[in-house]
Steps between C-alpha positions, in 0.01 A plus 500: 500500500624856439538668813508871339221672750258710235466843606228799297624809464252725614394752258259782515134465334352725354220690568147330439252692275211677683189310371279787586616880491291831583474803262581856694141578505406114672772499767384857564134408588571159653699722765211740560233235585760292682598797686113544574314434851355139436131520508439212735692630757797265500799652574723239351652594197486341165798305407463593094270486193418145414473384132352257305308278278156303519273353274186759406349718227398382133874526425602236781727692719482765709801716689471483889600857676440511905701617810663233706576475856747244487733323256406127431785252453513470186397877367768627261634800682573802248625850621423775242519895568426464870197248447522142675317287190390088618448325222289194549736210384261383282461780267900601438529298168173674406631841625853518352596835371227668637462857566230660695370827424246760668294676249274775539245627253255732504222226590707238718863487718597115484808270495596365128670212463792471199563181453712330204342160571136588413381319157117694503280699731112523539320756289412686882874486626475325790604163444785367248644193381879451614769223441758418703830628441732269316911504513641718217 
């Protein structure tokens, strides 16, 4: 047997990807209602913005946007512009490359998903059809 002891060298990775990111405008107004008194009295922080996927609308999916209090397990943790973002492991290959936006019209202020892995959307915008990300 060859008694040569194997050693790695350890070398640095490289930075992941973010698989969500915030425009100016979202980070800006996820800080403000963060930053707000929470309506049912609890005085326990949020720990981010959760994000994700689940099956609704005549398209067949439908993007998930709420305030968490805590981190689960296996939430994919993404800091972006002073915004915590959970992503629900379940919807990062659907969610790759993602940027959220907030727009504001003259009839309606809401968050706008821009998302490379959408193949069609409803005719009423609120649900879409995405694939998962594949490897490039």
């Amino acid at each position: 047997m060859n008694d040569i002891p194997l050693t790695s060298t350890p070398r640095a990775r490289r930075e992941r990807p973010k698989v969500v990111t915030l425009s100016d405008r979202a980070a800006e107004r996820v800080r403000e209602i963060m930053a707000k008194p929470r309506e049912n009295g609890a005085e326990k922080p949020y720990a981010g913005l959760r994000v994700g996927v689940k099956n609704g609308g005549c398209a067949g999916q439908e993007y998930v946007l709420e305030y968490a209090e805590t981190a689960g397990p296996l939430d994919e943790v993404v800091e972006d512009k002073g915004v915590t973002i959970l992503i629900d492991p379940k919807a990062v290959l659907f969610l790759i490359g993602t940027e959220v936006d907030y727009d504001v019209t003259r009839l309606s202020a809401k968050f706008v998903f821009r998302n490379p892995n959408e193949t069609d959307a409803c005719g009423c915008g609120e649900s879409v059809t995405i694939a998962p990300a594949t490897p490039e």
